[in-house]
C-alpha positions in Angstrom: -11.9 -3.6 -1.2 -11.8 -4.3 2.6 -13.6 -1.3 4.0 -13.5 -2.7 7.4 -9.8 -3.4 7.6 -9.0 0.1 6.3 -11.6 1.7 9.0 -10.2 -0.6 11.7 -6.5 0.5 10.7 -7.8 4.2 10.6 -8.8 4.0 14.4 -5.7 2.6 15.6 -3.6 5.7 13.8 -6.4 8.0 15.2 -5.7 6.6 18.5 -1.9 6.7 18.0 -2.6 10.7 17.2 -3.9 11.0 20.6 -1.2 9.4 22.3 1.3 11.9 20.2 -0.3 14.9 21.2 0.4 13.9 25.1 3.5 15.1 24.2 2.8 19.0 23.6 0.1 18.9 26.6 2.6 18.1 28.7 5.4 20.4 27.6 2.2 23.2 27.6 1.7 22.0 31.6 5.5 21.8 32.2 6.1 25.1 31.2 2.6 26.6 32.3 1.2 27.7 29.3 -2.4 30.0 28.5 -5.2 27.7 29.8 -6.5 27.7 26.0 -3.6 26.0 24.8 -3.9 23.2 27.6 -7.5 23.2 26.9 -7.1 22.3 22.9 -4.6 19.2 23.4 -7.1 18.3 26.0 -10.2 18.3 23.7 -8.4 17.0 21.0 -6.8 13.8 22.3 -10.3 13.0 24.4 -12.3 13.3 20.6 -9.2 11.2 18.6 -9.1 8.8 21.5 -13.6 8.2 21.8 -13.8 8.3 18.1 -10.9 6.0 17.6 -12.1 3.4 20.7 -16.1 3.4 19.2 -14.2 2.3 15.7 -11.6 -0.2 17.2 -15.2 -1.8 19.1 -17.6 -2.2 16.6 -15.2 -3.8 13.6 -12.7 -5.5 15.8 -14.6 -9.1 16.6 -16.0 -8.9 12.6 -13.2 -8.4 10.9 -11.4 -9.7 7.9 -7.5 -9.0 7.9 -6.9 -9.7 4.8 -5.8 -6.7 2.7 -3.8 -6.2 -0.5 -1.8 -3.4 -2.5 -4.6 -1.1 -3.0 -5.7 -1.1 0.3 -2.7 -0.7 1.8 -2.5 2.8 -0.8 -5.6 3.9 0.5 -4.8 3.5 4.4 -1.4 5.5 4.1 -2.6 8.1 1.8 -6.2 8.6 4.2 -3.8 8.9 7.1 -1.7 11.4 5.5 -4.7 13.9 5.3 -6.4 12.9 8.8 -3.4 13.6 10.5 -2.7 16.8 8.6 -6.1 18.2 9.3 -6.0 17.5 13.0 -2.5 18.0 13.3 -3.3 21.5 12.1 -5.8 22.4 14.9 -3.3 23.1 17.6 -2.0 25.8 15.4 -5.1 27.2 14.6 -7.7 27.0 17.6 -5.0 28.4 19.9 -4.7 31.4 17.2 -1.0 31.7 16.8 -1.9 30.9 12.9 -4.9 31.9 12.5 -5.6 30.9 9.3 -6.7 27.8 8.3 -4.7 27.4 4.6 -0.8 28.8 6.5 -1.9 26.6 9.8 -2.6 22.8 7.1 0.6 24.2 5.0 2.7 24.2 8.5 1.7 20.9 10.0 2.2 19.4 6.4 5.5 20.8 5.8 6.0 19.5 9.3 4.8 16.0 8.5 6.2 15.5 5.3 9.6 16.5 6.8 9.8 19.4 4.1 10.5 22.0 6.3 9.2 24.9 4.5 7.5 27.8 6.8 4.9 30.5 7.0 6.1 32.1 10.1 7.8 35.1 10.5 8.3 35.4 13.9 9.3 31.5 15.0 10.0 32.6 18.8 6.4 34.3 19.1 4.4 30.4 19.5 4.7 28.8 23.0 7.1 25.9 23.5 4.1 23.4 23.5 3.7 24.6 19.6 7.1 24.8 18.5 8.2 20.5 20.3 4.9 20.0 18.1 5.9 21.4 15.0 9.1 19.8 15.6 7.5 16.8 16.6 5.9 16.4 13.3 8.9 16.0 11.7 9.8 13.0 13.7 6.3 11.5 13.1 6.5 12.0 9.7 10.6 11.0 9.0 10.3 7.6 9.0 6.7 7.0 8.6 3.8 6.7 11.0 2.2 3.5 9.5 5.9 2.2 9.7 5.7 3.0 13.8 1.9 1.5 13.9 3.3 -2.0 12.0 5.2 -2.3 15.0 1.8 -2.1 17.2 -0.8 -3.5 14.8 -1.3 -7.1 14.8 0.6 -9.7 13.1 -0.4 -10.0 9.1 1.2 -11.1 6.1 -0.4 -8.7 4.2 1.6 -5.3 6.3 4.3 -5.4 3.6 1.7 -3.6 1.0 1.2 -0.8 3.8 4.9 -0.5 3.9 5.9 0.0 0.8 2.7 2.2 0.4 5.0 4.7 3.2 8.6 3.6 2.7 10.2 6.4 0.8 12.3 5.3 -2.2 12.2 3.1 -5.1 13.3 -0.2 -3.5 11.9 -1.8 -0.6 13.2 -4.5 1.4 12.6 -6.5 4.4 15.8 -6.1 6.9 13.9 -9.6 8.7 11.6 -12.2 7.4 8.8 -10.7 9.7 7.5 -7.0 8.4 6.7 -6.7 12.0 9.9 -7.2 13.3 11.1 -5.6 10.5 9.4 -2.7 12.0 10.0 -2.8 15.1 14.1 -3.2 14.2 13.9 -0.1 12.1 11.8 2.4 14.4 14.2 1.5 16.8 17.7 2.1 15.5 15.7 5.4 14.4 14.9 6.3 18.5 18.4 5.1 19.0 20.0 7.2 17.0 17.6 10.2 17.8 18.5 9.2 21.5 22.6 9.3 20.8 22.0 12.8 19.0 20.1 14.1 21.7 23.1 13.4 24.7 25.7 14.9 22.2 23.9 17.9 21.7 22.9 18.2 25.5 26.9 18.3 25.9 26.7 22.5 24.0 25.2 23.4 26.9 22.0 24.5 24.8 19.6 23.0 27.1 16.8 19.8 26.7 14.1 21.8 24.8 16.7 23.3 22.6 18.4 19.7 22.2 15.3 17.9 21.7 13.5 20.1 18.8 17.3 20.0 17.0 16.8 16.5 17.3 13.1 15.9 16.2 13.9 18.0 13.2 17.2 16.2 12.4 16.0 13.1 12.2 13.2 13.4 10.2 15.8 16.0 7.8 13.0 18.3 7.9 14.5 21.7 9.4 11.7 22.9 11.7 13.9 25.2 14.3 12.9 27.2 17.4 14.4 30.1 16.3 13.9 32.5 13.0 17.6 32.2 12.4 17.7 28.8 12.6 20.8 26.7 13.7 22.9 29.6 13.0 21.5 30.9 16.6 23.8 29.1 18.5 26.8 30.4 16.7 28.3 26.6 17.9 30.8 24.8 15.4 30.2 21.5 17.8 25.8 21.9 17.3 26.9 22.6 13.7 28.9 19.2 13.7 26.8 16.9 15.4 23.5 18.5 13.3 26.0 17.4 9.9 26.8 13.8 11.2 23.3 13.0 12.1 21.1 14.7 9.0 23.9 12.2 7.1 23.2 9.4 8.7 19.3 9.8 8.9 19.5 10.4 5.2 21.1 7.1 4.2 19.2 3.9 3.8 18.1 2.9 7.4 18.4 -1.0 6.5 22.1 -0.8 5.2 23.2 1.4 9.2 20.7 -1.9 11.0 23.0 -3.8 9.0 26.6 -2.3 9.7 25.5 -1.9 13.3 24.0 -5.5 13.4 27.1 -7.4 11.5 29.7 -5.1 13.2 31.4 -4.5 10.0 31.9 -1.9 7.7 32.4 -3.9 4.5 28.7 -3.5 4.0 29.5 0.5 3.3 31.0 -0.6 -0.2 27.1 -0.1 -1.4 26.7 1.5 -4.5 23.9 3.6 -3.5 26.1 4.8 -0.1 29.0 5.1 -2.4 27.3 7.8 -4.4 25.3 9.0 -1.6 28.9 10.2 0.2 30.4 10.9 -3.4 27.7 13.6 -4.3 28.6 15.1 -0.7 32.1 15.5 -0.6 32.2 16.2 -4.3 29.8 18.4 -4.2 31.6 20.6 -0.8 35.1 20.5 -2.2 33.8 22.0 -6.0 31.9 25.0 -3.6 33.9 25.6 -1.2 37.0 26.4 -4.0 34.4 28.2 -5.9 33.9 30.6 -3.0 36.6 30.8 -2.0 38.2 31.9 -5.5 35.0 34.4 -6.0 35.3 37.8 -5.7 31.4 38.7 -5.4 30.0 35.8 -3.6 30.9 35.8 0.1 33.7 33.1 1.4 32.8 30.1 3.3 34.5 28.0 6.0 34.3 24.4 5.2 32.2 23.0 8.1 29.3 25.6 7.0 30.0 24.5 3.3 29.7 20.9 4.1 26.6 21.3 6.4 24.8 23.6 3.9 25.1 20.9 1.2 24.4 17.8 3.9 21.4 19.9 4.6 20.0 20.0 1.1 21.0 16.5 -0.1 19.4 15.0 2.6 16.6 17.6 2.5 16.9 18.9 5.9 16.3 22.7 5.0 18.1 23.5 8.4 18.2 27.5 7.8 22.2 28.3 8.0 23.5 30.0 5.3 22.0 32.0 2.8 23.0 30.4 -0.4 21.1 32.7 -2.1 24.2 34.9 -2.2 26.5 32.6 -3.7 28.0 32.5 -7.4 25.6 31.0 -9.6 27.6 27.6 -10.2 27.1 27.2 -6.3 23.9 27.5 -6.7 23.4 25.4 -10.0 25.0 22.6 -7.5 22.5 23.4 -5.0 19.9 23.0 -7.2 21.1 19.3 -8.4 21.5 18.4 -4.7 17.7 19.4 -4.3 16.3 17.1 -6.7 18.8 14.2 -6.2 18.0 13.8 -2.4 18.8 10.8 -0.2 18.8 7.6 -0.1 16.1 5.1 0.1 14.4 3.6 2.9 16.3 7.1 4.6 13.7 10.0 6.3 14.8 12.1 3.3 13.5 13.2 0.3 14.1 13.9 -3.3 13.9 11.8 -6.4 16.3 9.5 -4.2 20.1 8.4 -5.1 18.8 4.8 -6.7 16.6 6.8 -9.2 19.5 9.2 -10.2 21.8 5.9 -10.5 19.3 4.2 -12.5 18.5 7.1 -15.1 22.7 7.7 -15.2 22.8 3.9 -16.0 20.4 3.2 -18.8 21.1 6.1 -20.4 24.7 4.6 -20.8 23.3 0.9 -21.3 20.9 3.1 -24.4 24.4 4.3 -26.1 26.3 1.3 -25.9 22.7 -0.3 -27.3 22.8 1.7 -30.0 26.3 0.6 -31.2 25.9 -2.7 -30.2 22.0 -3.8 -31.0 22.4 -7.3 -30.5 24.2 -7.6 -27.3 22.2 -8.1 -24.2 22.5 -5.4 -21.5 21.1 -6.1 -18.0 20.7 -2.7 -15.8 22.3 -3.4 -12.3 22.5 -1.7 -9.0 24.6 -2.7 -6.3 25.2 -6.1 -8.5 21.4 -7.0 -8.7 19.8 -7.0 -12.0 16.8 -4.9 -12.3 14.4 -7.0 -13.5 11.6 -4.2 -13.7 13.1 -1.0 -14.6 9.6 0.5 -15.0 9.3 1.2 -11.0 11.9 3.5 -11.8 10.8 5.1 -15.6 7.2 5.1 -14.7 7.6 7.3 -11.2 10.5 9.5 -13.2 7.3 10.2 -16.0 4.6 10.7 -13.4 7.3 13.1 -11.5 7.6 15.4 -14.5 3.7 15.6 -14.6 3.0 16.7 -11.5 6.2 18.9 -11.5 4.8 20.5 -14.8 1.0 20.7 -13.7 1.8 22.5 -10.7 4.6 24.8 -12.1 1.7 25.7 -14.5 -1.5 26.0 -11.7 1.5 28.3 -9.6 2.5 30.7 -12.9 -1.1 32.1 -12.7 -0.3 33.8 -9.5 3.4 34.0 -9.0 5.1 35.6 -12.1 8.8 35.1 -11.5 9.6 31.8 -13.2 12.7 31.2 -10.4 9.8 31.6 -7.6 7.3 29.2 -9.1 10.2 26.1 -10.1 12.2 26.3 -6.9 8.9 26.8 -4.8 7.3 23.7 -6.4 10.9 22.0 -6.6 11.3 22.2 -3.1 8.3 21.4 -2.0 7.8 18.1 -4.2 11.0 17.2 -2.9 10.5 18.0 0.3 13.6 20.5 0.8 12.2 23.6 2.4 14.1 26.3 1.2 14.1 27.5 -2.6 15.3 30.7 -4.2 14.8 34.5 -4.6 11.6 34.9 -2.1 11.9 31.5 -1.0 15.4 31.1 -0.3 16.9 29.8 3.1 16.3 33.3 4.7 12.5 33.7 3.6 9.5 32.0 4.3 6.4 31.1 1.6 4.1 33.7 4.3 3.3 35.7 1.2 2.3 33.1 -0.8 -1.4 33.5 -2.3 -3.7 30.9 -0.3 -4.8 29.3 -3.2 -1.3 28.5 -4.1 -0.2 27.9 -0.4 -2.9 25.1 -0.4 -1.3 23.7 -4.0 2.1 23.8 -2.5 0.8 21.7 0.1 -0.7 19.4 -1.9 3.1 19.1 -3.9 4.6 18.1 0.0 2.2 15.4 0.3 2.8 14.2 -3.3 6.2 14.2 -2.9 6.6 12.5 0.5 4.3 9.2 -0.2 5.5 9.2 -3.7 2.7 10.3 -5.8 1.2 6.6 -6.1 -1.0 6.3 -2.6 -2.8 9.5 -3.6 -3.7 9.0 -7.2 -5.2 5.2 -6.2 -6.9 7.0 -3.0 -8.6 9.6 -6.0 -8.5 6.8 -8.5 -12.3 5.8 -9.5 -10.9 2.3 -10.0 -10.2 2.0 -6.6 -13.8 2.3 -5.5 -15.4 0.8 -9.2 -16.9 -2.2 -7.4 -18.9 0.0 -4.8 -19.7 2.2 -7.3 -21.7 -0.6 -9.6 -23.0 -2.0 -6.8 -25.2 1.0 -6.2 
């Protein structure tokens, strides 16, 4: 184990945390906010920043760059819960959540782009709070050891920190260089952030409005500065623009670089894409008739349809509609769209479309095994053999484990059986709303600490994908220092 490459690493993301809280100091200066608030962004970047310098100075001339898979699991995973703890300071010091547990469950919900809240009253924080919150979401989309690739020096070995943070099954380099690779895909994500930004400037609802919608939006996690969410603006164009752009932020990042790179469009007959869109407009036409045709559930205009189940696919959360209300197919759809989630190498969540492709897929290849035995079967995606189908069996295994385990730690203090698998089903999957008392309209606020803190731990698992955290905890991780004491 490299312990000097993974503190070194650790001090340049603790530095980069100190340039990202520049951000709400000067929206708190900007708008003139309590001198308390100034003070804690103040005090908090000047410790990140020392503590992150005195690191970066003592290991940086001694310093082997060398690291492997394992470290690379243990840098993302560390930096996960560093930046949740101090991320969760602004909240707290400044005493608009004063409670530890709710303030770590917001900035994690933030981070891991899940979107779920405890706050009741959304407009009560000051606007330095809410473009942080918001800002979270965009730190956390498409990965902050993806952004510090782009900064940290040149190394062979970044791929293994990548893939550590990448969401999805499949990882793949869009250059030969993982820095470049970097640097390519953090910025078509500011690029497209940017576009979105200018379109929704053109509702007339104003920068700050504009640029929260946007943070949120393209991290698909649903963080809004207002209780009623997007529905607030009561615009079909922010409603529009919010549906293109939680689409396109859901879909494999590599494959857009590509279309936008090649100027072509042939590259959008991908399978995963294909089924990605399917699911979508499949998925709006079947509820949209089904509402439309109900007698009890309330009728829906298509646009709201279509952005209610853009919003769940791609794990957005955006609180809209309140789905809760609809037939119970509806919401049986809902429910599938929650666990499918995007795409890979996307900012969204969910067991991710290749996953849902490759179960659908061997599970055909088993039956036609079973009256054929002695023909050889290949399982393909997008025309490329799968040579190890356990990167997709052995997550799917560990998925239901933790799903299970925490459904089962959750029963003990929330009874309803609808609460406790929708509450851990949309936080593991990083959705945001569920159903019943955690449904689009409702917040987790009265959720007992101890399983507020549980449900945080689900958001984490479920945005880095299980694996970083169990080697971080793993006593084979550290088995070499252990026996050398």
């Amino acid at each position: 184990m490299n312990y000097k490459m993974i503190y070194f690493v650790l001090g340049k993301m603790l530095r980069l945390l100190s340039f990202f809280l520049v951000l709400p100091l000067l929206t708190g200066l900007f708008f003139k906010e309590n001198k308390n608030v100034i003070f804690t962004y103040v005090i908090l970047i000047f410790i990140c920043f020392i503590v992150s310098t005195t690191i970066i100075y003592f290991l940086k001339n001694n310093l082997d760059k060398k690291f492997y898979t394992k470290e690379g699991f243990v840098i993302v995973a560390a930096t996960w819960i560093i930046y949740s703890i101090l991320g969760s300071l602004p909240f707290y010091i400044t005493g608009y959540i004063p409670n530890f547990i709710d303030a770590l469950f917001e900035t994690v919900s933030g981070l891991t782009t899940t979107g779920s809240s405890i706050l009741n009253n959304i407009e009560a924080l000051p606007k330095s709070l809410l473009i942080w919150r918001s800002f979270t979401h965009f730190i956390g989309g498409m990965g902050v050891i993806v952004f510090a690739l782009a900064v940290l020096p040149r190394s062979p070995h970044n791929i293994h920190i990548m893939k550590a943070e990448v969401p999805g099954p499949i990882f793949g380099k869009v250059v030969s260089s993982m820095k470049r690779t970097a640097i390519l895909l953090y910025g078509l994500y500011i690029g497209l952030s940017v576009v979105m930004f200018i379109l929704l400037l053109f509702s007339g609802i104003g920068i700050f409005e504009s640029l929260n919608i946007t943070f949120s939006t393209a991290g698909t996690g649903g963080f809004a500065t207002k209780t009623s969410g997007i529905s607030f603006y009561n615009s079909n164009y922010v409603t529009l623009v919010v549906t293109i752009f939680m689409i396109i932020f859901a879909m494999n990042l590599n494959l857009v670089y590509i279309i936008l790179a090649k100027r072509s469009l042939k590259y959008l007959n991908n399978e995963e894409f294909k089924w990605f869109i399917s699911l979508i407009i499949i998925s709006t036409i079947v509820i949209f008739i089904n509402l439309y045709y109900s007698v009890s559930a309330p009728t829906e205009n298509l646009l709201d349809v279509l952005f209610t189940v853009s919003s769940i696919i791609s794990t957005t959360g955006f609180t809209y509609l309140n789905f809760s209300n609809w037939t119970m197919f509806s919401q049986i759809v809902i429910l599938f769209l929650m666990i499918c989630g995007g795409c890979a190498g996307g900012t969204a969540g969910g067991l991710k479309i290749p996953r849902i492709i490759y179960m659908l897929k061997n599970t055909r290849n088993y039956i036609r095994k079973s009256i054929t035995p002695n023909k050889v079967i290949k399982l393909k995606i997008d025309n490329k053999t799968i040579e190890d189908p356990s990167i997709f069996s052995n997550y799917m295994l560990l998925y239901l484990i933790v799903f299970s385990i925490f459904s089962i730690i959750l029963s003990i203090q929330i009874q309803d059986f609808e609460e406790v698998f929708t509450a851990v089903l949309s936080t593991l999957n990083n959705v945001g709303p569920g159903f019943n008392k955690f449904g689009p309209m409702e917040n987790f606020s009265n959720v007992p600490y101890f399983s507020k803190f549980i449900l945080t731990i689900s958001m984490l698992l479920g945005r880095l994908e299980i694996i970083p955290f169990i080697v971080l905890f793993s006593r084979y991780t550290w088995r070499k220092k252990l026996n050398n004491k």
